[in-house]
N, C-alpha and C positions, 0 to 999 in steps of 0.2 A: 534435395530441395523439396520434396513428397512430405517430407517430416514436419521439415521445419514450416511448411507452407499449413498442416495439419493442427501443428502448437501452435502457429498466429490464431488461427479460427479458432481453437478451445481458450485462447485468452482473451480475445475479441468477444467471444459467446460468455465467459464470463464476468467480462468488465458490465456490457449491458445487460447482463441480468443483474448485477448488482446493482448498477446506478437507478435502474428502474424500482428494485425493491426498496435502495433507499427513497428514492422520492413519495414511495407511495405510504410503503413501511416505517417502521419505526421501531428501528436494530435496538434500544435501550430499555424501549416499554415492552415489546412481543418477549411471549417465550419463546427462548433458544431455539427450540425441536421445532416450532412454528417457521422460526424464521429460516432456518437449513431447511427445511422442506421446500419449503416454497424456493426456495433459495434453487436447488436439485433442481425441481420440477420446469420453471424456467428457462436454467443452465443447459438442459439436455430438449426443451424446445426451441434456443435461437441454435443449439450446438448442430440438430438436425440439417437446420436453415440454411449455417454457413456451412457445412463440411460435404453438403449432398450436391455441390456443382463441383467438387472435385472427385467424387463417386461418378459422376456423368462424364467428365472429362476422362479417367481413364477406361471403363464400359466401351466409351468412342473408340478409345486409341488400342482396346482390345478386338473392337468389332476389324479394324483397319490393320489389323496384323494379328495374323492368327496362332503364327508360331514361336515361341521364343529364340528359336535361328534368327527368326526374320526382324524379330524385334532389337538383338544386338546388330546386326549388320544395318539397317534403318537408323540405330541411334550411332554408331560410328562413320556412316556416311556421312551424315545429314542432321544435324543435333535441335534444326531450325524446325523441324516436323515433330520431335520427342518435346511432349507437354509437359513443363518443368513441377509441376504440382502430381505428378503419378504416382501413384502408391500399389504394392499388391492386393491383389485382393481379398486375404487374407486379413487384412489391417482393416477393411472396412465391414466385413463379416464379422468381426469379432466387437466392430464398434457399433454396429444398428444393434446387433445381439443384443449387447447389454442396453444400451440407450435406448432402447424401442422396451426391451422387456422391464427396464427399473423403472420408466415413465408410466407404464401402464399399473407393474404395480402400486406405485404409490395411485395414480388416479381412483383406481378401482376399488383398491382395499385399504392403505392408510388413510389416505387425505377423508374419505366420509367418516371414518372414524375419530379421525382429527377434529372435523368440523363439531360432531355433536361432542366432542368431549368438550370443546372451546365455551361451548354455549351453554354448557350443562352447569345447573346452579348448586353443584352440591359440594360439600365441604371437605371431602375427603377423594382421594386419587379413585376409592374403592368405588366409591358411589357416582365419581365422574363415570370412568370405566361401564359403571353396570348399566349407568342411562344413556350412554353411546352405543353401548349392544342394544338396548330396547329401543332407541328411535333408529336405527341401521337394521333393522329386525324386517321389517316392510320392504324398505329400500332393497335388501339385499334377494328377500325373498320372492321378491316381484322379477329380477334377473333371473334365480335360480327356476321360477316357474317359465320363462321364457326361455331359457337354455334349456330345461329339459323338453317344452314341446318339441325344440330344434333336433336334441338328437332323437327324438321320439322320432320323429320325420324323417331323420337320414335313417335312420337303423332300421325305419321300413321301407325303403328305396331302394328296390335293389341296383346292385351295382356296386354299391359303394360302400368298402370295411371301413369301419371306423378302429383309428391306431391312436397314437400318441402325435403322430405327426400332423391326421386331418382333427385331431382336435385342435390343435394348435393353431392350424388354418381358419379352424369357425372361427375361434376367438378371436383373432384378429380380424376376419372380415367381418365380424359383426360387430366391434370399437371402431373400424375404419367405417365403416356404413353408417356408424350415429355421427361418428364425425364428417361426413358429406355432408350429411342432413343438415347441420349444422355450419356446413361452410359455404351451404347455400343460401340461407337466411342473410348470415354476416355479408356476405361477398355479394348479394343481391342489395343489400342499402347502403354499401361505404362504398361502391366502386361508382355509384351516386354521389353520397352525400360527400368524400374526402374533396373532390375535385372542387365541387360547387362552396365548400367552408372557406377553402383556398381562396378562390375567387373572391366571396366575400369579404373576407379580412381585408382587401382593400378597397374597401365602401365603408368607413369611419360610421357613416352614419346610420348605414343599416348594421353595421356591426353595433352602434350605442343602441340603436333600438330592442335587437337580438339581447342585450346586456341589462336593461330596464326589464324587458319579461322577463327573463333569469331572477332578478332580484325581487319583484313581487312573488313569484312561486317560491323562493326560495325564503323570504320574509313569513311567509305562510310555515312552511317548514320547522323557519327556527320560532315560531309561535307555538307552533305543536309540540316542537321537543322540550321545550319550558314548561310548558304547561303538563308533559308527561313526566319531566322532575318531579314537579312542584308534587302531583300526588304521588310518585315513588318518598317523596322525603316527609309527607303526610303520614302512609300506611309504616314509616320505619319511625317517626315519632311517635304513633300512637303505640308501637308496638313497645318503643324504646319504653314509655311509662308502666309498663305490665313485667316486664322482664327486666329483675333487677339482678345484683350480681350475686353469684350461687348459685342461679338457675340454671338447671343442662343446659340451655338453650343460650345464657350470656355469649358465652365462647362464640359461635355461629352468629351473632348478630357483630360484635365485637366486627367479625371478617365482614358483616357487609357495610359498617359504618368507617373502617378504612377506609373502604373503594370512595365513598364521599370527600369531595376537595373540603378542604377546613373552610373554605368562605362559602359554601353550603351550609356545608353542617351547622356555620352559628346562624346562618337564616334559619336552618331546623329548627334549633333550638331557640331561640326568639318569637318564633312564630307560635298564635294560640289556636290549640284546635278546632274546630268547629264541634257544636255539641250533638249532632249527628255520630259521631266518628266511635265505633265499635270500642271497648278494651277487652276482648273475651281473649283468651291466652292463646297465642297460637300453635301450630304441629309444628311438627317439624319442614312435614312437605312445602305447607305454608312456607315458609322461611327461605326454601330453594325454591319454591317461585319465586319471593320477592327478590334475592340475591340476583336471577337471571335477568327480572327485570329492571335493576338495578343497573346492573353492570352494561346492558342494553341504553338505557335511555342518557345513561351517562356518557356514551360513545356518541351517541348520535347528536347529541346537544355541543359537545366539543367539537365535531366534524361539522356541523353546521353553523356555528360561532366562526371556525376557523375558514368557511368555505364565504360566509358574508364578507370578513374583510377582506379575503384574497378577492371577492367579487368588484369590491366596493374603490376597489385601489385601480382594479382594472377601465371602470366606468369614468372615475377621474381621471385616468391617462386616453381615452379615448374623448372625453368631455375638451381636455386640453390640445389634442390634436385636431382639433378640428377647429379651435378656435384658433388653433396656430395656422391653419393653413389658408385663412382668410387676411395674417397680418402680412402686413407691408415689413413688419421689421428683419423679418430674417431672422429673428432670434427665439430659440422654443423658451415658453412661460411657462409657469405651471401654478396653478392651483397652491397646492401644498408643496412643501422643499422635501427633496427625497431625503431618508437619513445618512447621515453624512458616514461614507466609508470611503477606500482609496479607489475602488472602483468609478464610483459617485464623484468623485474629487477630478479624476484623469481622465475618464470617458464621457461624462456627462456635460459635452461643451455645447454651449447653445446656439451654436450656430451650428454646430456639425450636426444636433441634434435634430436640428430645425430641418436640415436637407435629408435628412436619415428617414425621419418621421413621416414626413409633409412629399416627400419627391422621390426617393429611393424606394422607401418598403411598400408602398402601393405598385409601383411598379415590378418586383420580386415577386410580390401574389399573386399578382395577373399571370406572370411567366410560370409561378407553378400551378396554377390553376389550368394553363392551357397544357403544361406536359400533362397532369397527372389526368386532365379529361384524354389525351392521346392516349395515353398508358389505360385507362379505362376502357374507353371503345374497345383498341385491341383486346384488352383479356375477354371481352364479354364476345367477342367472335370470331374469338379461337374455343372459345366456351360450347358455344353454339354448335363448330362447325369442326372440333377434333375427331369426331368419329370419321370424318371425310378421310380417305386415308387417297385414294387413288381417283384423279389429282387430290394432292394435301393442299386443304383451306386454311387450316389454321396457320396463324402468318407465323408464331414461333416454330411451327414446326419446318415450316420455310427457309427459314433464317436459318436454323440450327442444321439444316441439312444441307445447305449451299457453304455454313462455314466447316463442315466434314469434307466437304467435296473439294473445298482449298487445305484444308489440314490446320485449319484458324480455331488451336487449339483455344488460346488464350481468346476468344471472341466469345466461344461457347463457354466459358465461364464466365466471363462479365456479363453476356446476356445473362446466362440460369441466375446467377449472383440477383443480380438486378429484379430480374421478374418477380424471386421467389420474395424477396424484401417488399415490393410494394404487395404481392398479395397477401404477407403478414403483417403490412402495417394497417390493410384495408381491414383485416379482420381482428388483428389484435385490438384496434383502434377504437372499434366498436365494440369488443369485450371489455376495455377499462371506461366506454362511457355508461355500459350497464346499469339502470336503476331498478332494481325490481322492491318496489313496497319497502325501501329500504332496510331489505337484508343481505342485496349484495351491489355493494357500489363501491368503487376502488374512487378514493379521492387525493387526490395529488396533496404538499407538504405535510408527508408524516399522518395523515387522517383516515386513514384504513384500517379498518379494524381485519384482525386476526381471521372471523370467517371470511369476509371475501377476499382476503388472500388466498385462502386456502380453496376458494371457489375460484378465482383467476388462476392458479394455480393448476386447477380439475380442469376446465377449460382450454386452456394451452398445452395441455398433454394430451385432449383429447383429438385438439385442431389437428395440431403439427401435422402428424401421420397421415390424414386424409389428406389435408392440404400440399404435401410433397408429392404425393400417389397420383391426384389431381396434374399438380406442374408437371409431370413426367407421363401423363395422359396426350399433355397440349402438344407436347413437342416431339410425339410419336415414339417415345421409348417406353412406353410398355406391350409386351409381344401379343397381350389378351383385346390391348382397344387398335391394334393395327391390323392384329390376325395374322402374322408372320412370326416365322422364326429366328429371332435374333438373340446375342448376345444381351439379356436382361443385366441393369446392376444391381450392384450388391444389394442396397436398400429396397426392391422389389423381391428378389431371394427374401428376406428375412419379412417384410411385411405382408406378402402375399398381394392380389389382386384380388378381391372381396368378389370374387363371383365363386364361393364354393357349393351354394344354390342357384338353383338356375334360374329362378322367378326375378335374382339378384343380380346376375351375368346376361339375362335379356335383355332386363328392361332399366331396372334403378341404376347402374351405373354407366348405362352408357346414356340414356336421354336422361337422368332425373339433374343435371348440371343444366339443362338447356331451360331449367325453370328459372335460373338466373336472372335471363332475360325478362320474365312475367316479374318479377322480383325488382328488379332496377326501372322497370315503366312506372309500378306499384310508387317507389320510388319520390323518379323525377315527376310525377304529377301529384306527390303528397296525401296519397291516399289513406297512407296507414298512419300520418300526423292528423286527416281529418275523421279515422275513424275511432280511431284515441280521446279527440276530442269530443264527439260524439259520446262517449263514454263517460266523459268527465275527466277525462285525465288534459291538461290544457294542455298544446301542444302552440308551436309559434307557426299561425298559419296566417299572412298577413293581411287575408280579405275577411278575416273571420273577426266579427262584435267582440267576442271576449277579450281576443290578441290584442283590438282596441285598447279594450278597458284596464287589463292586463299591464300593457305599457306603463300608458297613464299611471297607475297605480305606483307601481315600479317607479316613475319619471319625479311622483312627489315623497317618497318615500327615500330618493337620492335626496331631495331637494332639502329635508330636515336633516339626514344623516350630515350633508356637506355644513350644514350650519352649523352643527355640533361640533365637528373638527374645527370649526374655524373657531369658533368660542373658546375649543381647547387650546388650542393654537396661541391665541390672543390671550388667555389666563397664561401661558406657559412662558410669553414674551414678556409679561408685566411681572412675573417671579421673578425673572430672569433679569431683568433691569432692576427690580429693588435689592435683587442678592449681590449685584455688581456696585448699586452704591451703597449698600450695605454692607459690607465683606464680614460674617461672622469665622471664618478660619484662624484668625489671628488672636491674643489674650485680650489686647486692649481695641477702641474703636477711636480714632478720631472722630468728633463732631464737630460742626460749625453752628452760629445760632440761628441760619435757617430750618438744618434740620433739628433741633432742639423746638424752635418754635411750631414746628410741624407736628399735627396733631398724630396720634398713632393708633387711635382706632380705625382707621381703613385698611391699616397693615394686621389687624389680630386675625382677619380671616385667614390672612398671605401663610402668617406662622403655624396657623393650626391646619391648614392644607397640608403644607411641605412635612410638617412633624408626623402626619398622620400618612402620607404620599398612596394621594386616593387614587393616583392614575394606576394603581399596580395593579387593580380589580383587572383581572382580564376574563373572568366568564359574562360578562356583559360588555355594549359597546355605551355604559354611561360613562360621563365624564364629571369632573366635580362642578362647571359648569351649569350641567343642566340638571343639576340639586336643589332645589329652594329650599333656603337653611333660615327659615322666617320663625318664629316665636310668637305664638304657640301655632308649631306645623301642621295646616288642614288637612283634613281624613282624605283629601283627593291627591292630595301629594303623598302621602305615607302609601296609598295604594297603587299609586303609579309608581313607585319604587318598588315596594313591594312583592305587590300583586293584593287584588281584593279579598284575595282567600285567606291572606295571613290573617288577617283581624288585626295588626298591627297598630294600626292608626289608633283605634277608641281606645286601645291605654295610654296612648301618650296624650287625649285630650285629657286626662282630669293631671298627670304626671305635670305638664307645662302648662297650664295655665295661667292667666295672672294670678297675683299671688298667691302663688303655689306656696305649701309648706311643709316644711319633713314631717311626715308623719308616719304610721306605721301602716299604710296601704299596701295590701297584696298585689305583688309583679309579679307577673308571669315570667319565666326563666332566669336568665342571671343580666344584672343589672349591667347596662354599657359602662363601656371605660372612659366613652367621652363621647362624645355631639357627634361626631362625623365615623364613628367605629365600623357605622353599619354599613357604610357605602362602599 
């Protein structure tokens, strides 16, 4: 049962690492070697998670039988005391081994090599390679100066030979020690903030308001990333005019005008350049900066397109929940009709929906709002208060010693089970909402770019280990924070206790966890939201002007957006009735002499919509709609399509005007295919 109970948890640990990579990832567009990394690196931090409360359970069942006589007579007596999940130890030695030691190498030495080669703008494997050595050059060197003060200091210590073995020991207590540091930060704001989001979610309205900020910051955002297009597709059309084909340099540009979606590229090309705008020939280096920041601003413009509408669908469902839960009918409305699948067809009944919405789910968040504030309190004073060993304060280690003292084998696994889960959801949680200057932000459907993968990735291998070393602090089985002699498990054998210096075994691990607490006040009073804000970075702090104004912003920026959809909505219902009394599917049509007498110019717009099917634009949120397709088109429409930067507009005033006439006028680019191409 040892075994089999071992291969649930490695298929468990790998189903969620996959369903996670896919949500965030994007198995079709990453490279391979990207996505198996990360892939690994996961795999062997939830595999830690789930397999280390059955590493603790048989530890126990070796502390409480010491001999293997006593161990078959025990399980032949009495089968009710023998923990069905036991394995030798053997099995778990062999498994932190490897899992502790491939985790760290990939963090240490693949993955930052990974990360700069991902980023690096050059056009050959050679030249990726060589600029992943020279920006890892720093990085690694700055370790290497820090490792050797360290054995500079033991090797003048006396006392202590340095082997193959206490080498082995530093290096892991000095990856376990940065990842403390680092599971004190996390674990100091989510064992706050998880509880209190909980609770929130079922406050509709404070949760729409939380949703309004989001979308003004994030409106700002995708203005900035457009507008960081707009001059990456400037500096590659002026370059585009200098470099023609047979130049070394074609081939290289050639690779950075793929990475452009084709309904860019013909705004590129369409677009006239401003007479500021250089043509001097460029290098080559030139070229791999522009590639980098190409391939850069083109992620972030698709993650932030993709992360508006996932916002904006959100805010409509929370717009309609609240108006639903003021009607009399009992029946959930909505705004917009969701798209029709069988899911939508079977589940989505309005009255089920109505009670789900409106009466059930606010009451579910309150309930986990008040466990996961229970489940907080506790860890933060057991945090606090594990060094206490005689009497033990910390309440899990309470528990877990009163269920040794009944032989409530299977207790102490669902506890460890349970504990070690929520303080990796407290910390994973807040590693995937990470935004740093938007170079590492994990964004949910598919919008994650390859580096911070490969940064969640470094992160989660670095967590794991401290944070299990940590749970097995709380609940008194490590023999260094009790100061007794016990039976250690296996995963303490193989990771070591991070006190191989004493400055580290005094002081940082045994109080530097009780900064927790200065961490979680920090916290629950919003201090590090009002210090951010102070800064300028906007933070949702609700007595504060900007949060105000913020809103607001957000509140009328819903308000045109929902207008748009309903316009498209409403254009999409009047195709849809003329195409049904229409039927063009068949050879022939019947008419009557109504519609014969029906004039058909209000239908030519209908045919040149549908022929041209302008809703397919998906890197903007325009619709055909909100186009004014007027003759001859003002310079403020051409630029609010646009952008002002194209110059687009002033050639199509002398092109459409009244009587306009073929003549032999110089066009800039290549001449449209028809009236609505551009859109």
């Amino acid at each position: 049962m040892g075994y089999a109970s071992l291969i649930l948890k490695i298929l468990l640990s790998f189903f969620i690492s996959a369903s996670v990579l896919y949500r965030y990832g994007n198995w079709f567009r990453h490279r391979i070697f990207v996505t198996l990394t990360v892939l690994l690196a996961w795999f062997c931090s939830f595999l830690i998670i789930f397999a280390l409360p059955l590493d603790i359970i048989s530890t126990v069942y070796r502390q409480q039988n010491r001999t293997e006589t006593y161990i078959r007579a025990n399980n032949s007596e009495d089968d009710s005391t023998f923990p069905w999940g036991i394995l030798p130890e053997r099995v778990f030695v062999n498994l932190w081994r490897t899992v502790y030691w491939s985790t760290q190498f990939l963090t240490w030495m693949i993955m930052p090599m990974m990360q700069s080669y991902i980023k690096a703008g050059d056009f050959t494997v050679k030249g990726k390679l060589k600029s992943a050595l020279v920006d890892n050059a720093i990085y690694y060197g700055s370790y290497l100066l820090i490792c050797g003060i360290l054995l500079i200091y033991l090797a003048l210590k006396p006392g202590i030979d340095l082997d193959w073995g206490k080498l082995k020991a530093i290096a892991s207590s000095a990856s376990n020690t940065w990842g403390l540091f680092l599971l004190v930060l996390l674990l100091g704001y989510s064992l706050v903030e998880a509880p209190r989001n909980f609770w929130n979610n079922s406050n509709a309205s404070l949760k729409l308001t939380q949703y309004y900020f989001k979308a003004s910051k994030l409106s700002s955002d995708k203005c900035e990333a457009e507008e960081t297009v707009d001059d990456v597709l400037e500096s590659l059309q002026a370059i585009a005019t200098v470099i023609r084909p047979g130049h070394y340099l074609h081939g290289p540009l050639e690779t950075i005008l793929q990475k452009v979606p084709v309904e860019l590229k013909d705004r590129m090309t369409r677009r006239q350049l401003p007479e500021d705008v250089t043509h001097d020939l460029p290098t080559e280096k030139s070229l791999i900066r522009l590639h980098r920041q190409t391939i850069k601003s083109l992620q972030v413009l698709q993650r932030t397109e993709t992360q508006w509408n996932v916002l904006l669908d959100k805010i409509f469902e929370c717009e309609d929940t609240l108006k639903n839960q003021v009607s009399m009918d009992r029946r959930f409305k909505r705004t917009f009709q969701k798209e029709s699948s069988w899911s939508n067809r079977y589940l989505s009944v309005p009255v089920l929906e109505w009670y789900w919405k409106c009466l059930v789910a606010p009451v579910c968040w309150k309930l986990i709002g008040i466990v996961t504030c229970i489940m907080s309190v506790t860890i933060i004073w057991s945090e606090v208060t594990f060094f206490c060993v005689s009497p033990p304060l910390s309440l899990f280690a309470v528990i877990v010693n009163a269920a040794k003292a009944s032989y409530d084998y299977f207790m102490i696994e669902v506890l460890s089970t349970f504990i070690i889960l929520y303080l990796s959801f407290c910390a994973y949680s807040t590693i995937l909402k990470i935004k740093l200057l938007n170079l590492y932000y994990l964004a949910p459907h598919h919008q994650t770019n390859e580096h911070s993968l490969i940064f969640s990735g470094m992160m989660f291998s670095r967590l794991t280990p401290a944070l299990c070393l940590n749970f097995l602090g709380l609940i008194h089985m490590d023999s260094h924070v009790i100061h007794s002699q016990i039976d250690e498990t296996s995963y303490t054998q193989i990771m070591g206790h991070m006190d191989v210096i004493g400055i580290i075994s005094h002081g940082f691990n045994l109080y530097f966890p009780m900064a927790i607490l200065v961490f979680c006040l920090a916290t629950y009073f919003n201090l590090g939201s009002r210090c951010l804000s102070l800064l300028g970075f906007h933070q949702f702090v609700g007595d504060e002007e900007i949060t105000t104004d913020l809103v607001q912003e957000g509140r009328e920026l819903i308000t045109r957006e929902k207008r748009k959809r309903q316009r498209a909505e409403e254009s999409s219902n009047r195709r849809k009735e003329y195409q049904d009394r229409f039927p063009t599917n068949g050879r022939f049509r019947t008419s009557n002499a109504a519609d014969l007498a029906r004039p058909t110019d209000q239908f030519e717009g209908s045919r040149i919509r549908d022929s041209y099917n302008m809703e397919t634009y998906n890197r903007t949120t325009y619709t055909s709609d909100e186009i004014n397709t007027r003759f001859p088109p003002a310079e403020d429409d051409i630029d609010e399509r646009f952008g002002a930067s194209t110059g687009f507009g002033r050639n199509l005033d002398t092109r459409f005007a009244d009587g306009y006439q073929a003549d032999n006028s110089r066009v800039e680019g290549a001449p449209p295919r028809g009236i609505f191409d551009d859109v």
